[in-house]
N, C-alpha and C positions, 0 to 999 in steps of 0.2 A: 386241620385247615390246610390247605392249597393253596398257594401262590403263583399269581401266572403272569413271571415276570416279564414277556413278551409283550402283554399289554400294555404293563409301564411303559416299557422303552418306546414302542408307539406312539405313546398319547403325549409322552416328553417330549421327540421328537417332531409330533406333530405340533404342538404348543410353541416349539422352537421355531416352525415354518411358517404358524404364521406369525410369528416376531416379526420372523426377516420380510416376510411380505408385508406386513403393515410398516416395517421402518423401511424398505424401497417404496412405498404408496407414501407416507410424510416426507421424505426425500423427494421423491417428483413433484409435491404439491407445491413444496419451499421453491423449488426451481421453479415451477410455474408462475408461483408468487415474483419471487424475483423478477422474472420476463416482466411483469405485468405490470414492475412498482419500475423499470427502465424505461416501460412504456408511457408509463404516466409523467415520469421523470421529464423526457424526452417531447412529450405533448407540452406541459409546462414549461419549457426555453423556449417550445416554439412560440407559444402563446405570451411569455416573456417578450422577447423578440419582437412579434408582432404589434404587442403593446408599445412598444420603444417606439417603434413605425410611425403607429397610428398618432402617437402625441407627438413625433417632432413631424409629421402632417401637418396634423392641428395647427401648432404655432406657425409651420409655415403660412398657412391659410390664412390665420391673423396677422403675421405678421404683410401679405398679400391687402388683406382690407383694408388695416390700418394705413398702407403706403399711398402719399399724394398722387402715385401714381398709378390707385388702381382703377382710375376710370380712363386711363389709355387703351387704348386696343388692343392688343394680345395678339400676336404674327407667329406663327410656325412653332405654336406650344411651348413656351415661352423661352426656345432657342433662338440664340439670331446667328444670322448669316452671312458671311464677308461675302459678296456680290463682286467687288474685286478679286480674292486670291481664292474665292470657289471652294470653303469650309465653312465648317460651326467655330464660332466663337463663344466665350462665356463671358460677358458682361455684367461685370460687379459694378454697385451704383454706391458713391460717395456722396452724401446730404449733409450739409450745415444746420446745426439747428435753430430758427430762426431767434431761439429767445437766447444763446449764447452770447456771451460778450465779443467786442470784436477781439479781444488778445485770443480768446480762444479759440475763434474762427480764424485767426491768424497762424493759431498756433497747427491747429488740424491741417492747415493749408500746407503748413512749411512742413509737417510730420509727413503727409500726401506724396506732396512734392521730390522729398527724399528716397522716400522707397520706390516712387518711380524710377527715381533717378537712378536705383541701383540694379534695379530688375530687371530694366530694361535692356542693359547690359550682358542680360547672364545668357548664352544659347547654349544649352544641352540636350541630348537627350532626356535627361532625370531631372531638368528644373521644367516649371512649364514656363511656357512661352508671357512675356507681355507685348502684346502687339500695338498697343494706342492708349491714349488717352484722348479723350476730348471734354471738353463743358456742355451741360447742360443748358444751364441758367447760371445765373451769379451764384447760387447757395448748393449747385450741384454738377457735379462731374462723372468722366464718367470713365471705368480702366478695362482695356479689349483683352481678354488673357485667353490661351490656348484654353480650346474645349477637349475635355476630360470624360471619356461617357461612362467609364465604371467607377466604384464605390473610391470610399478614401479609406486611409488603414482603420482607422476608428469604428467605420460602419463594418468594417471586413471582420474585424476582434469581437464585436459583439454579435456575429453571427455567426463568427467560429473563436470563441476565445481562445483555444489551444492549438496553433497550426503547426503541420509536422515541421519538426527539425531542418529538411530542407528546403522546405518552403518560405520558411523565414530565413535564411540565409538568402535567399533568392533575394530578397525583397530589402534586405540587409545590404548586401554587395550595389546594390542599384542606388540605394541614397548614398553610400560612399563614394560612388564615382561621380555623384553630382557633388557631392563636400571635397574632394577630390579635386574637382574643374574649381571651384569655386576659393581654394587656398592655392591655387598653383596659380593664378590671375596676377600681375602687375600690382594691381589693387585685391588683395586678399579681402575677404566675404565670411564674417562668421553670420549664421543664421539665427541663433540664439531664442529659436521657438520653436526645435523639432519636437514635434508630438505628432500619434496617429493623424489627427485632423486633419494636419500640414503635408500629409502623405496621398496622393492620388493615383489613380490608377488609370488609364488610357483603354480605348477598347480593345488592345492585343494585351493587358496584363501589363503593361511598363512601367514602374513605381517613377512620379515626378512630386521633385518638393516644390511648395509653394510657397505662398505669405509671406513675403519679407519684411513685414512691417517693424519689426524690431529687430531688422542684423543690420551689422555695424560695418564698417570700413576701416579695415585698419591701412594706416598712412605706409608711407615706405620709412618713414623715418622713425617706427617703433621698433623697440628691441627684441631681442629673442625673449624675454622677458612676457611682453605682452602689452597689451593697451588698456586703457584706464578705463575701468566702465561705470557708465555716469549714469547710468539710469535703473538703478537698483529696485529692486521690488517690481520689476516686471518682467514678463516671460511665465512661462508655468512650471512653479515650484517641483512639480515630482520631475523632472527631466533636467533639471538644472544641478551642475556640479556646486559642490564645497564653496570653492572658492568666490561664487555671486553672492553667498550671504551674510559676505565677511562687513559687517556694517562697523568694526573699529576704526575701518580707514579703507579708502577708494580702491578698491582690488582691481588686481591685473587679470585681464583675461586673452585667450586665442583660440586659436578654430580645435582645442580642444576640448570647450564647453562643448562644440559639436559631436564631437568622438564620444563624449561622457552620454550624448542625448543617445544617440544611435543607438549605444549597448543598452541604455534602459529599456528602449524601444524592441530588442531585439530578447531583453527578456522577457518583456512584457508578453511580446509574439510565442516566444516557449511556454512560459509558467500562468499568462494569463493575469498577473497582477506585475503591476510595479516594485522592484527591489527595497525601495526606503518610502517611508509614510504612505502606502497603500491607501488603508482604510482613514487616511488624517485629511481635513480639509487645509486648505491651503494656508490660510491664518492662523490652523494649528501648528503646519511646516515651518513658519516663520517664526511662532511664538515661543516653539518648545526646542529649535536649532536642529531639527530630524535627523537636515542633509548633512550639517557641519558636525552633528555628532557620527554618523555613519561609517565605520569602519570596516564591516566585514561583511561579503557579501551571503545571507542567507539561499542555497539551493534546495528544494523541496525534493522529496523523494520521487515523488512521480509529477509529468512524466520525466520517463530516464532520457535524459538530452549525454552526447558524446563527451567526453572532456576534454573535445575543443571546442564547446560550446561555452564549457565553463571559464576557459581561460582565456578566448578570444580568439 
C-alpha cells in the first residue's frame, strides 16, 4: 500500500482555509449585525425623543383648551411684541383660582409680588430680563420677561443626554457669571432652584437663568455663616445640597446651595444622570435622607471626562 501524503496536506490545508473564510464571513456578519442593532438603537431615542415632543405637545394643547383664555384671539403665533422697544417678549400669565380662599390668594399675591420684586432687579447677560408686569383682571396678572428663541437645558439633555466635555463647560461658565453678578450685588441673590428647566438659551446660544420664584435675599446684616432658611421642603430635591434637609433645626444657607446646584448640573451635562438619588422620586429623597447621606462622589467609567472635570 502507497500513501500519498501530499494529498493530505492539501485537503488539511484546504479544510484550514475554509475555516478562516468562514470565521472572516461570521466576523463580518457580527459587525454587520452590530451596524444594524446601532441603527435600530439610534432610531429608537429618536423615536423616544419624538415621543417626549409629541406628549408634552399634547398637554400643551390641553393645557391651551382648558385656559379661560382660549377663546381670545391668537396675534403673531402666539408671540407678543413690544411695539414700543421693537422686540419679542415672552409673556407668562398668573391666574388666581377662583375657588381658593382669600389667605391663599393673598398669599400667591405676596409670593408674586416678591419675585417680581427681585427679578426685576437682576440686568445680566445670563439672567433673562423681566420687563413688566401688569393686571389683567382682579384674579390675573401678567409678567413681561425677555424672549428666549432656543430650547432650555432640559429639552437640550434629552436630545443630547451626554454633551462633549467642552460644551458643558461652556454652558457651565455662563450660569456662573450670572451666580457671580448675582452674589457680588449689595443685596446678594441665592436662586435656590437651579435645574436644566431654569436654564435657557437665546437664539445665538447664550445660557440665561431664570425663575426666581424661590431665591432668597440675603440682608446685609447676615453673617458669614449664612441666612436661615424658612421654607424647607421646596425647591428640587436632586440639586439641592445637605444642608436644606437638615429638619433638626432651621439651617443656614448661601449662594453656595448655588455652587452645589451648578456642579450637579454640570454632571448631569457630562454623565447624563444626577450624582445622588438618580433613579429615586423626590419623596423618596426626602424619606430615606439620599442627600444628607451622600458623601462620595460616584464617576462612571465612560465617558472619560478630564480630571478637572472631576475636581472642579
Amino acid at each position: 500500500m502507497r500513501y500519498c501524503y501530499g494529498d493530505g496536506i492539501d485537503a488539511e490545508a484546504g479544510l484550514l482555509e475554509d475555516i478562516l473564510i468562514h470565521e472572516e464571513i461570521y466576523k463580518s456578519r457580527l459587525a454587520s449585525i452590530k451596524r444594524e442593532e446601532e441603527i435600530v438603537l439610534r432610531e429608537r431615542d429618536h423615536y423616544e425623543l419624538e415621543k417626549g415632543r409629541l406628549i408634552r405637545e399634547m398637554k400643551r394643547i390641553r393645557d391651551e383648551d382648558g385656559s379661560r383664555f382660549n377663546n381670545f384671539q391668537i396675534l403673531n403665533h402666539r408671540y407678543a411684541f413690544d411695539l414700543v422697544e421693537h422686540r419679542y417678549v415672552a409673556c407668562k400669565l398668573h391666574g388666581l383660582n377662583a375657588q381658593w380662599s382669600e389667605e391663599k390668594k393673598q398669599s400667591y399675591i405676596r409670593h408674586a409680588i416678591r419675585e417680581y420684586n427681585i427679578h426685576k432687579t437682576l440686568v445680566h447677560r445670563h439672567i433673562v430680563r423681566l420687563w413688566n408686569i401688569f393686571e389683567i383682571d382682579p384674579n390675573t396678572f401678567c409678567t413681561v420677561l425677555e424672549y428666549c428663541s432656543g430650547k432650555d437645558l432640559d429639552a437640550v439633555l434629552k436630545e443630547t443626554p451626554i454633551l462633549p466635555e467642552k460644551e458643558a463647560r461652556v454652558i457651565l461658565v455662563q450660569i456662573f457669571q450670572g451666580l457671580i453678578y448675582m452674589n457680588r450685588r449689595a443685596l446678594k441673590i441665592i436662586h435656590y432652584d437651579l435645574k436644566p428647566g431654569n436654564v435657557l438659551f437665546d437664539e445665538l446660544g447664550i445660557a440665561k437663568v431664570t425663575d426666581f420664584g424661590l431665591s432668597k435675599i440675603v440682608e446685609n446684616d447676615v453673617g458669614s455663616q449664612g441666612m436661615e432658611l424658612t421654607s424647607q421642603g421646596a425647591g428640587t430635591y436632586w440639586y439641592l445640597p445637605p444642608e436644606c434637609f437638615e429638619l433638626s433645626k432651621t439651617p443656614l444657607i448661601s449662594s453656595k446651595v448655588d455652587v452645589w446646584s451648578a456642579g450637579i448640573l454640570f454632571y448631569q451635562m457630562l454623565f447624563s444622570r444626577r450624582p445622588f438619588g438618580h433613579d429615586q422620586i423626590q419623596e423618596r429623597i426626602l424619606r430615606e435622607d439620599t442627600i444628607i447621606k451622600a458623601r462620595k462622589v460616584e464617576f462612571p467609567s465612560r465617558p472619560t471626562v478630564s480630571n478637572e472635570a472631576k475636581v472642579g
